[in-house]
N, C-alpha and C positions, 0 to 999 in steps of 0.2 A: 643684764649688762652685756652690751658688744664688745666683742676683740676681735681683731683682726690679724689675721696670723699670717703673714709671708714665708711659701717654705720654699725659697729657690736652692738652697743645697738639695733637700730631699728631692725635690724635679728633674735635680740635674742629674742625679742617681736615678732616677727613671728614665731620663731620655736617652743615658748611658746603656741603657737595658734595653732601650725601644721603645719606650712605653707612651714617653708624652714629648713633645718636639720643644725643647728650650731655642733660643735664638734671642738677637740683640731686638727684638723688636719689642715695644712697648705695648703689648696686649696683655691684655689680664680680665680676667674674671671672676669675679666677686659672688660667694653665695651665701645672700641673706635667710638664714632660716626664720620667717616670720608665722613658720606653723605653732603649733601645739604640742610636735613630733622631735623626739630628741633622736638625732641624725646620728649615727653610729659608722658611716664610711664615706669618703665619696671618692670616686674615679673620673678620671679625663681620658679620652683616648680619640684618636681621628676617626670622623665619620664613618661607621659599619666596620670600624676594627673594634671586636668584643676581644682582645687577649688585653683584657682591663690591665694598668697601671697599680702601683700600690695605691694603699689606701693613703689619702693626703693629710687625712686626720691624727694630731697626734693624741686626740681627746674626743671624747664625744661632743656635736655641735649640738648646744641647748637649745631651745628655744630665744632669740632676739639674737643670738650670736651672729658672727659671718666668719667667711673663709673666703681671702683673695690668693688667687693662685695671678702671680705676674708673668711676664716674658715670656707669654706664649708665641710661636711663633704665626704669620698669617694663616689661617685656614680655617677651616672646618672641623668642628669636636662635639662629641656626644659626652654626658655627664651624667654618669653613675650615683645613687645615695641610695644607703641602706638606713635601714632604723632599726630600735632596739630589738623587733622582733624576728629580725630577718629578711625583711620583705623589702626588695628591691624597687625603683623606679628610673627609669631612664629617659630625659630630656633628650632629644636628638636637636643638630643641625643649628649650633651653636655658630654662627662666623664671627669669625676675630683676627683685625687685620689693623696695625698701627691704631686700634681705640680701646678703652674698656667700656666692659658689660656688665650688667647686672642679673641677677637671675633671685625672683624673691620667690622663695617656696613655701607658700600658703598652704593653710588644708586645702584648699580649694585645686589647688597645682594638683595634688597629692591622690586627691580623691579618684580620680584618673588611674592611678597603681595600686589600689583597695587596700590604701592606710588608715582608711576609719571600717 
């Protein structure tokens, strides 16, 4: 089953904190979990800033799910997801500027960060 979860309050309590840049802009990015890996965090934060953002997840992301984060503002971001066992992966060099994105995380993405 897919859901798709908008959390611009919870964003905007980050970007109040520093963490991820809300703005009237119409970006956003979508992340399709089409792995086998049930996703237990994920983080947004601008290119080479690690002082990661909360976790965006109010649940763990199953397998087929997704998670859109909107209103981002134009720029550059890196995207943080952990999974059930701890193990981190980070997609770098995301740009996002008046379009949305998509980002599908296959095992195949994944295998890259030694989630199998």
């Amino acid at each position: 089953m897919r859901t798709s979860t908008t959390l611009l309050a919870f964003l905007a309590a980050a970007a109040a904190a520093g963490c991820v840049i809300i703005a009237e802009d119409d970006s956003s990015l979508t992340i399709d979990n089409d792995s086998t890996h049930l996703i237990t965090e994920v983080h947004i934060a601008p290119v080479g800033d690690r002082s990661w953002g909360p976790n965006l997840l109010a649940s763990p992301l199953h397998p087929g799910e997704s998670l859109t984060v909107d209103r981002l503002d134009c720029g550059w971001y890196d995207v943080l997801v952990s999974n059930e066992r701890n193990i981190d992966c980070i997609v770098s060099d995301w740009h996002l500027c008046f379009e949305d994105d998509v980002w599908h995380i296959t095992n195949g993405t994944l295998d890259a960060c030694a989630w199998d």
